[in-house]
C-alpha positions as CSV (number, residue, x, y, z in Angstrom):
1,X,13.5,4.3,14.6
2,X,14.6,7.4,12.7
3,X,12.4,9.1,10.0
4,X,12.1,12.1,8.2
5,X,11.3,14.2,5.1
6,X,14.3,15.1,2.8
7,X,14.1,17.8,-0.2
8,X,15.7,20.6,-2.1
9,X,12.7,22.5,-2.7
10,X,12.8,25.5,-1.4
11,X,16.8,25.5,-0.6
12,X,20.1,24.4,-1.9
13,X,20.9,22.5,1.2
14,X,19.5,19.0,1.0
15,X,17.5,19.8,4.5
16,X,16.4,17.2,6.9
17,X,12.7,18.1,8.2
18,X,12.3,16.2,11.3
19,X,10.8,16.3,14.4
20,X,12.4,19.5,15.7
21,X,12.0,21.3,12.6
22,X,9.7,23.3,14.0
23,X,11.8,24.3,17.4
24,X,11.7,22.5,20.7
25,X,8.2,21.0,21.9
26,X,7.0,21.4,18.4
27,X,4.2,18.9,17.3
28,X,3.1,17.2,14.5
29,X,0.9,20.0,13.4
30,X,3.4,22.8,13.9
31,X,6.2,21.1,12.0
32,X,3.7,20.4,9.1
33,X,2.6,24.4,9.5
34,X,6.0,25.8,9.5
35,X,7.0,23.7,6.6
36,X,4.0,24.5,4.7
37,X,4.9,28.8,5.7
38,X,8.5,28.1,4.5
39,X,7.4,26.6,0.8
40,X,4.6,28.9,0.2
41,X,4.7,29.9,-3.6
42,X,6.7,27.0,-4.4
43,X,4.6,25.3,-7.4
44,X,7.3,23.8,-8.7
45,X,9.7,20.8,-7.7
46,X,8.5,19.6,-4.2
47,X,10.1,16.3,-4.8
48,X,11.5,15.2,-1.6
49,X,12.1,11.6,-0.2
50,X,10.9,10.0,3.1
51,X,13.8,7.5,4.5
52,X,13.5,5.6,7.6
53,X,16.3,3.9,9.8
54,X,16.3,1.5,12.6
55,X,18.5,-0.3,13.7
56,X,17.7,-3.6,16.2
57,X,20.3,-6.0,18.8
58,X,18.9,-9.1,20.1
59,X,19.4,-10.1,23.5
60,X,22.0,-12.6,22.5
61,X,23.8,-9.4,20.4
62,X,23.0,-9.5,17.3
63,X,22.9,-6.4,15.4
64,X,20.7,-5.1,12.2
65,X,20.5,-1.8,10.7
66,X,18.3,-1.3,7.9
67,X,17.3,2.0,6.1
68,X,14.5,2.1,3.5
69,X,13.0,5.0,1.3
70,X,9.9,6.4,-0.7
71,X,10.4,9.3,-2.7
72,X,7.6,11.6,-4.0
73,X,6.5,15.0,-3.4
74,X,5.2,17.5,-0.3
75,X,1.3,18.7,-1.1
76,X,-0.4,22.1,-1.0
77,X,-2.3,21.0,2.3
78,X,-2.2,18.6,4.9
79,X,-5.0,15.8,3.5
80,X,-6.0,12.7,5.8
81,X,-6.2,12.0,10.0
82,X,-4.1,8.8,9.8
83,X,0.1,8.6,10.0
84,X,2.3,10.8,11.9
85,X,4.6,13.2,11.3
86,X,4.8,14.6,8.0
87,X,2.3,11.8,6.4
88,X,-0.4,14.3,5.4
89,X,1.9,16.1,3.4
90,X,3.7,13.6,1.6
91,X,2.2,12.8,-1.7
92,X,2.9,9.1,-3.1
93,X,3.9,9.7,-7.0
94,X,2.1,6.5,-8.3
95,X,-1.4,7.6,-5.9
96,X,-1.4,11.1,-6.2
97,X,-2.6,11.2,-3.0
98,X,-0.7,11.6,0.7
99,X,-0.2,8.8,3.0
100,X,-2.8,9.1,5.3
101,X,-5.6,8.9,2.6
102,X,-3.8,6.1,1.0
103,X,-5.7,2.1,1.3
C-alpha cells in the first residue's frame, strides 16, 4: 500500500509528503514537524488531498489496482493519538476535525 498527503500550499509544485519527507529514518513525528516548520504563516489554502494506492495478485494471478482519495485540509497542530502518518494533521472538511479524533 502507497499513501500520502498531496497540496499546493505552500509551493507551486503539486508536492508529495510522504514518508521520506522528512529525510532518511525520519518518523511519523518528524515528518508531521517538518511539514508543520515549512507551512508556518500559511493561514490560507491548506487544501491538500490524501490518496492511497494498492495494488493486490492472487496466488492463482490475478491482479487489482485500486487508488482512492479524501480531500480536505492540513491543521495548525497535530490533534489525536490514533492513525499514522500524517493523520493528526489532516483535517476532514465535513468534521472539522483530523482523523485521528474522528468516530
Amino acid at each position: 500500500m502507497i499513501r500520502d498527503l498531496r497540496s499546493t500550499s505552500w509551493t507551486d509544485d503539486p508536492a508529495s509528503i510522504s514518508a521520506r519527507f522528512g529525510g532518511e529514518g525520519a518518523s511519523d513525528r518528524d515528518n508531521i514537524q517538518k511539514l508543520l516548520r515549512e507551512m508556518e504563516g500559511v493561514q490560507v489554502s491548506r487544501e491538500g488531498h490524501v490518496r492511497c494506492s494498492i495494488a493486490v495478485v492472487s496466488p492463482d494471478g490475478r491482479e487489482a489496482v485500486v487508488e482512492g482519495s479524501c480531500r480536505g485540509r492540513i491543521g495548525f497542530k497535530e490533534v489525536g493519538k490514533r492513525g499514522f502518518g500524517y493523520d493528526p494533521l489532516f483535517v476532514l472538511p465535513d468534521m472539522e476535525r483530523p482523523w485521528p479524533s474522528s468516530p
